[in-house]
N, C-alpha and C positions, 0 to 999 in steps of 0.2 A: 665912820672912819676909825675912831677910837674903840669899837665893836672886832673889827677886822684886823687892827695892828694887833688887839690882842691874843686873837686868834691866831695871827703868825707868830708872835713869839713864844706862844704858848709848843707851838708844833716844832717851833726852831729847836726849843729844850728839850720836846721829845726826843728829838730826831738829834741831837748830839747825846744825851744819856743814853741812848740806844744803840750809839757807834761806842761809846766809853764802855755800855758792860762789858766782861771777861767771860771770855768761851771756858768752859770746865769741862774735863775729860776723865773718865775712871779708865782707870788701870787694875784690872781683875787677874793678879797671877794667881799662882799657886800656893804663895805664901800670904794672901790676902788682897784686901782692896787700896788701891792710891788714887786720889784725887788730887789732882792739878790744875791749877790755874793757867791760861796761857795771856800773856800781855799782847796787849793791843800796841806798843809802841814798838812791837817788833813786829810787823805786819808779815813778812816774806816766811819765815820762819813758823809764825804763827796759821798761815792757810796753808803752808805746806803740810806741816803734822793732822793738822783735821782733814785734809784730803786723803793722807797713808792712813788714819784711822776710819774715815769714811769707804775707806776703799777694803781696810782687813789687812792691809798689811803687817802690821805688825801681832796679827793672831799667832800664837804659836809659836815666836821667835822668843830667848832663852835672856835673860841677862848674862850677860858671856861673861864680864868682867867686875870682877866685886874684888874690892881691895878696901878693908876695914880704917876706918877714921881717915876716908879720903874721898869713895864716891861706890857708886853703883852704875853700870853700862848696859845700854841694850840696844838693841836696832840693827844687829847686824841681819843680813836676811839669807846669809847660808845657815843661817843658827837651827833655822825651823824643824831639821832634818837630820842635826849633826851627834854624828855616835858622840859616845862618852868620850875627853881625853883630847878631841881634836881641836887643836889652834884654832880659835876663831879672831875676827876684829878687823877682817879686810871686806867682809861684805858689804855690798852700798850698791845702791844705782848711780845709773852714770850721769850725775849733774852734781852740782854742789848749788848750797844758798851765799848770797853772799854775808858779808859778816854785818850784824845786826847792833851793836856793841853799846848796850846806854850806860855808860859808866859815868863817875861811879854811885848812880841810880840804883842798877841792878849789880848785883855781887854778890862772891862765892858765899853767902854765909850758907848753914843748914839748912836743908831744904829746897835750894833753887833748881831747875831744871833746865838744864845747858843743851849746847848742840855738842859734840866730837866732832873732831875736825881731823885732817892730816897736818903733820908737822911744819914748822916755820920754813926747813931746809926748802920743801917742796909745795910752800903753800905762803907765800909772804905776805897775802891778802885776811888770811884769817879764815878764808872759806869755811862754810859748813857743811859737815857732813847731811846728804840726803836723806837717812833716816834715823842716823845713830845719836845716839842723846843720853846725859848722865844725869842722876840725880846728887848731888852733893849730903855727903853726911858728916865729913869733916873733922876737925879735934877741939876742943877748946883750948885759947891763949891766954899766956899773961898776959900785964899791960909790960912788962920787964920785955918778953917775946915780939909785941907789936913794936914794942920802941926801936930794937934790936931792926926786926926787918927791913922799918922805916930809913933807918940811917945803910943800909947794907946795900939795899935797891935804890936809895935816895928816893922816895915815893913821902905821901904825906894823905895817912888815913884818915876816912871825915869821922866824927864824932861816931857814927852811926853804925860803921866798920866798926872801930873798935869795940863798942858795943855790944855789936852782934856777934863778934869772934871771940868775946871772952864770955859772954853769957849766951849764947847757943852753939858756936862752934860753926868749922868752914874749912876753906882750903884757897886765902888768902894769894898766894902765891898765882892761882890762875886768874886773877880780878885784870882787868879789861882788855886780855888776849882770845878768849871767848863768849859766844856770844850766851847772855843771858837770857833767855825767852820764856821763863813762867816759874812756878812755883807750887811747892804742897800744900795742900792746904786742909788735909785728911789725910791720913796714916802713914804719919811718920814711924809709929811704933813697926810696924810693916816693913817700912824701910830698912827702920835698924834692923828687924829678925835677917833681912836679906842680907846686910852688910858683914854678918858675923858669921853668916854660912862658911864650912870649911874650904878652900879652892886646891887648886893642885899648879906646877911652878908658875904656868901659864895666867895667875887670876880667876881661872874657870872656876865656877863651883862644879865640887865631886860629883853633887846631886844636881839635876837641871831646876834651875829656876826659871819657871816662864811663864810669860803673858799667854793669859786663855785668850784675854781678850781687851780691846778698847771700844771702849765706845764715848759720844759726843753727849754731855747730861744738862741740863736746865741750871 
């Protein structure tokens, strides 16, 4: 008996460390390689983007939207195709996820990898966009700036926020209206070359930046 309980509990540990590890995914653009973490705590979120990268969706689609010490966008899926100059940021399939939101767990600091969504006006659930998603690069804060926001929005940052917004840098301001679903965890330097590309009024970069490729890695 005591032979066999251990046996089970031996396999019960397996079999939860093995739901807890985190799926990793490289992001192979043109200006290098990103490696991403996706959270398990956000399941919906998290089987969708490995299904769009098991499927290739996202080969060949442009980061449309770069705006410096704020974020980085991609995932629209008219991108794949689109001359220089042209508007993008409405491509998506027709579903949305719904909002996934572990606050304040997960937050804007540097690094995190969010969904895009459509606006409050026309979206009061939070929805997330089907394929589009940013990567946060953010600015760094005072502690004088956090105090300031605190009392402005009447909100109250945990230790760990502040932290991370004055010694990495974020964009504070989107912390639990979006959903957070993973994270960098390789080539942030990557990030920033992207972040600092020139754009034109629209966000675009001049020059196209885009994923060759994703794929799902060990």
């Amino acid at each position: 008996m005591k032979y066999w309980s251990l046996c089970f509990l031996f396999s019960l540990c397996v079999g939860v460390f093995a739901q807890e590890k985190e799926t990793m995914v490289l992001i192979n653009t043109n200006k290098g390689k990103i490696t991403i973490k996706l959270y398990n705590e956000t399941p919906l979120h998290r089987d969708n983007f490995l299904e769009l990268v098991n499927s290739h969706q996202y080969d060949s689609l442009l980061f449309h939207r770069v705006i410096k010490q704020f974020m980085i966008q991609a995932g629209d899926i008219n991108s794949k195709n689109s001359p220089p100059g042209e508007k993008l940021g409405d491509g998506d399939l027709d579903y949305t996820i719904p909002a996934e939101i572990i606050y304040p767990r997960y937050f804007h600091q540097s690094g995190q990898v969010c969904a895009a969504r459509s606006g409050d006006d026309v979206n009061p659930e939070w929805a997330s966009s089907a394929t589009q998603f940013y990567i946060v690069t953010g600015k760094f804060y005072t502690e004088r700036e956090l105090d300031k926001m605190e009392q402005e929005k009447n909100i109250k940052l945990t230790p760990e926020q502040r932290e991370a917004y004055m010694l990495k840098g974020g964009s504070p301001h989107l912390d639990g209206t979006y959903t957070v679903f993973g994270e960098v965890v390789k080539g942030m330097k990557v990030v920033d070359k992207i972040q600092f590309v020139p754009t034109d009024i629209n966000d675009r970069p001049l020059k196209d930046v885009r994923i060759k490729s994703m794929k799902i890695i060990k």
